[in-house]
C-alpha positions in Angstrom: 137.4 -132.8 -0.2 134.0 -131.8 1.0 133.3 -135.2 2.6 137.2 -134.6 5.0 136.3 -131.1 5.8 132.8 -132.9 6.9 134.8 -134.7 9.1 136.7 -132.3 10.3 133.5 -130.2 11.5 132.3 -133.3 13.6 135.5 -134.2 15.2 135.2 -130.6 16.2 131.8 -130.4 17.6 132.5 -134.2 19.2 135.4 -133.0 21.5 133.1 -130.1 23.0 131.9 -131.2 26.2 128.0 -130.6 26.9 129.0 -128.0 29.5 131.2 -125.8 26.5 128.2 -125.6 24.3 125.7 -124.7 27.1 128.3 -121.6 27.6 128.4 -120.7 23.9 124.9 -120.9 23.5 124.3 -118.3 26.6 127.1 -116.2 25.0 125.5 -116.2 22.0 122.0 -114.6 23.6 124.4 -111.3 23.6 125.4 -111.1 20.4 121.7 -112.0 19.0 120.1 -109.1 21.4 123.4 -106.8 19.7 121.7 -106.9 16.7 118.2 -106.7 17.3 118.7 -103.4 18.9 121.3 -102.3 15.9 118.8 -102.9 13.7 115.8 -101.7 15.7 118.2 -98.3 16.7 118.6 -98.1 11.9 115.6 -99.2 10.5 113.0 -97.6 13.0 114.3 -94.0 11.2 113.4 -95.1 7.9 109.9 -94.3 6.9 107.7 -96.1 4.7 109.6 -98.4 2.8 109.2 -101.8 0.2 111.7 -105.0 0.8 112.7 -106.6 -2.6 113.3 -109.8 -2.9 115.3 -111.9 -5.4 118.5 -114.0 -7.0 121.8 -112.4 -5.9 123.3 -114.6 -9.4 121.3 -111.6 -11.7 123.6 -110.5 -13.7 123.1 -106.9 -14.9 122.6 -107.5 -18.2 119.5 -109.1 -17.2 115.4 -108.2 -18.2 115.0 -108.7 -14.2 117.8 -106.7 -13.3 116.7 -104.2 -15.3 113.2 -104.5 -13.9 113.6 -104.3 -10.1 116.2 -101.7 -10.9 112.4 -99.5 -12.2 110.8 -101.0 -9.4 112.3 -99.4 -7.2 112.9 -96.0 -8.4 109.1 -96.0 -9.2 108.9 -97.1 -5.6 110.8 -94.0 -4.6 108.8 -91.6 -6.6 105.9 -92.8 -4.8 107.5 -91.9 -1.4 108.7 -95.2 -0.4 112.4 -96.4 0.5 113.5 -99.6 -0.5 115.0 -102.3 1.9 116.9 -105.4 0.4 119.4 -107.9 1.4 122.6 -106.0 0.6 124.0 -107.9 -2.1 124.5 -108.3 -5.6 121.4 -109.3 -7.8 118.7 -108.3 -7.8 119.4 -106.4 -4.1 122.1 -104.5 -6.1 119.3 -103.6 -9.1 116.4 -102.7 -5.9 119.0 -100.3 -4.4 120.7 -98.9 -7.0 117.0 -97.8 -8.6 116.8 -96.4 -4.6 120.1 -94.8 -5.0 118.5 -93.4 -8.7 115.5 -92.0 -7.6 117.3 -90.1 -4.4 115.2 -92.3 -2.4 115.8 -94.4 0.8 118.2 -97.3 0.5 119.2 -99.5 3.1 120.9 -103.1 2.9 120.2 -105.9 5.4 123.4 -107.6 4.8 124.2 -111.2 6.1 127.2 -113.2 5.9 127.3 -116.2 4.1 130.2 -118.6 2.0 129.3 -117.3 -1.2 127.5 -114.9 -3.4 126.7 -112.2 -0.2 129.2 -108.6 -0.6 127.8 -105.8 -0.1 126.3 -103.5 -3.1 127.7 -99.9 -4.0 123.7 -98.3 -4.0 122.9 -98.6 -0.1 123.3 -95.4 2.1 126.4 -95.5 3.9 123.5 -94.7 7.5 122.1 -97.7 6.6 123.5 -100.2 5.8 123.0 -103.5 8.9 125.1 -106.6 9.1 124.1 -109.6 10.3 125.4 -113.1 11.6 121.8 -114.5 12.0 119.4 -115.1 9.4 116.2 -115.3 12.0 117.1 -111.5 13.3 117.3 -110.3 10.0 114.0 -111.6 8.8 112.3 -109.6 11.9 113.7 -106.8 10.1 112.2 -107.4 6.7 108.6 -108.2 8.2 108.4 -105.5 11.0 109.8 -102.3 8.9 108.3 -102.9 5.4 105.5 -102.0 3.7 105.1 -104.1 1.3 107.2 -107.2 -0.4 108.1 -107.1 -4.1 109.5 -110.8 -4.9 111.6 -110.8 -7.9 112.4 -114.7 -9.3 115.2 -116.1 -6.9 116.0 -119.3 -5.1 115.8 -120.8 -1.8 116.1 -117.8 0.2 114.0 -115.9 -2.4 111.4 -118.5 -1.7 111.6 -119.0 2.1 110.7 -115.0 2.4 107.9 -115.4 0.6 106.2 -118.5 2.4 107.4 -117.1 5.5 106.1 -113.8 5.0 102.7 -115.2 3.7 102.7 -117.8 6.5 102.5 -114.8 9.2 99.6 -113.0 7.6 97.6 -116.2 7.0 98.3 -117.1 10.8 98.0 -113.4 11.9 100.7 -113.0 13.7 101.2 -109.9 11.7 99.1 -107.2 9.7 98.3 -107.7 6.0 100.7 -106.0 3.5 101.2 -106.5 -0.2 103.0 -109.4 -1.1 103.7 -108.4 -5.1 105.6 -111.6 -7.2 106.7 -110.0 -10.0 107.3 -112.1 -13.3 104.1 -114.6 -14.6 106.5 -117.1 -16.6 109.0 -117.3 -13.8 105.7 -118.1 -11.1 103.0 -119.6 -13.1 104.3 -122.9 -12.0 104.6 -122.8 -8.6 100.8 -120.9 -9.2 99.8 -124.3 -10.7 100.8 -126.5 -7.9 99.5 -124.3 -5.4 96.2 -124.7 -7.0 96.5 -127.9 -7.9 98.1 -129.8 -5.5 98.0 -127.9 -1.7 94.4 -126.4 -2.4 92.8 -128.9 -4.8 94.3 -132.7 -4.0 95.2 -132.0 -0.7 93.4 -128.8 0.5 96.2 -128.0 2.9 95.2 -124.2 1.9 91.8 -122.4 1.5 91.2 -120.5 -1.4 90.9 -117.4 0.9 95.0 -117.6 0.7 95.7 -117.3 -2.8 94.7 -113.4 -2.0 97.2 -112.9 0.0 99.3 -112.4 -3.3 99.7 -111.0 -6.3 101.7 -111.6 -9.8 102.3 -108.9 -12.1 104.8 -107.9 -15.4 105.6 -104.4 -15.0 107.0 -102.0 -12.5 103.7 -99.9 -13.0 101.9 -102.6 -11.8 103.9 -103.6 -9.0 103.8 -99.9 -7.5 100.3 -99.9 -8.3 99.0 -102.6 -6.2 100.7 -101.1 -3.3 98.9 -98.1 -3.2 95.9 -99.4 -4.5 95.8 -101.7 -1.2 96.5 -99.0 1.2 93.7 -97.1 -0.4 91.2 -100.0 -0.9 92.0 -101.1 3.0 92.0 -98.1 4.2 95.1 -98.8 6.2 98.5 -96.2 6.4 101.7 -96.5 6.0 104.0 -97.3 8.5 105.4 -93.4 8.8 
């Protein structure tokens, strides 16, 4: 079934002459620009907030639903809003502790085959669809404060290296990047250590500080305002 509807997808894109998909593709700068300035025209009214990051296939029964839920209420108490991806999961837990502590919550939804609806805990101001997953990113990096990454797949993952990937080439300013969970992470940890920076030094050790794993809510709020404090930078009012 999945190899014919393969097919089907290349016939498609084989009876599109070169001059149709140059047209779509200019069409297309439109509808990217549409939602850069949506989300610029939302987020930019936010104040200080924290993106959290993790599996949308939590269940809410979960220890790390339960966690990121007291993430980000703790979060809120501390004057920050909390941004997530809009969807069930751990974005439903980081909004709905938001929603809990009367603080900010916004949802950076995207569309996507599966998993993706949007949660009951976001604001009904702020709450930004999107059909691109590049545009969206901006939004994470540019109005957060900080990153709390809860344990979560592929996407989970590519937010992290992508975020830490900026700092380490300075193309943005240093934030917290907070991995919360030591089990779920101390193995990645290990081949970090041991295979990019040891066997293969493809990092320096200087980059392992660009992170931080912690257990607890208390520490994850922590170690955001500890590095405000200790960096003597400000938040993003």
């Amino acid at each position: 079934m999945k190899l014919e509807e393969d097919r089907k997808i290349l016939d498609k894109l084989k009876s599109k002459t070169w001059n149709e998909i140059k047209t779509n593709d200019s069409w297309a700068i439109f509808k990217i620009m549409a939602e850069f300035v949506s989300g610029y025209e939302k987020l930019s009214k936010i104040g200080p907030s924290v993106s959290i990051f993790g599996s949308a296939r939590t269940k809410k029964d979960s220890p790390d639903y339960i966690l990121a839920e007291e993430i980000a209420f703790k979060l809120t108490q501390n004057g920050y809003g909390v941004i997530t991806g809009g969807g069930p999961g751990i974005m439903e837990a980081g909004n709905k502790g938001a929603h809990r502590g009367e603080g900010i919550s916004v949802g950076l939804n995207i569309e996507l085959p599966f998993e993706q609806h949007d949660n009951p805990y976001i604001d009904n101001d702020k709450s930004v669809d999107f059909d691109y997953f590049f545009v969206r990113k901006v939004m994470f990096v540019k109005y957060s404060q900080g990153f709390i990454v809860m344990p979560g797949g592929f996407g989970t993952l590519d937010e992290l290296f992508e975020a830490i990937t900026l700092i380490q080439t300075e193309k943005i300013g240093r934030f917290p990047i907070i991995l919360v969970g030591t089990e779920f992470w101390s193995g990645l940890m290990d081949w970090i250590k041991g295979t990019l920076l040891k066997k293969y030094a493809t990092i320096s050790e200087e980059n392992l500080e660009l992170f931080r794993i912690v257990d607890t809510a208390d520490q994850a709020v922590e170690h955001i305002n500890k590095f405000y404090d200790k960096y003597s930078l400000k938040h993003n009012f």
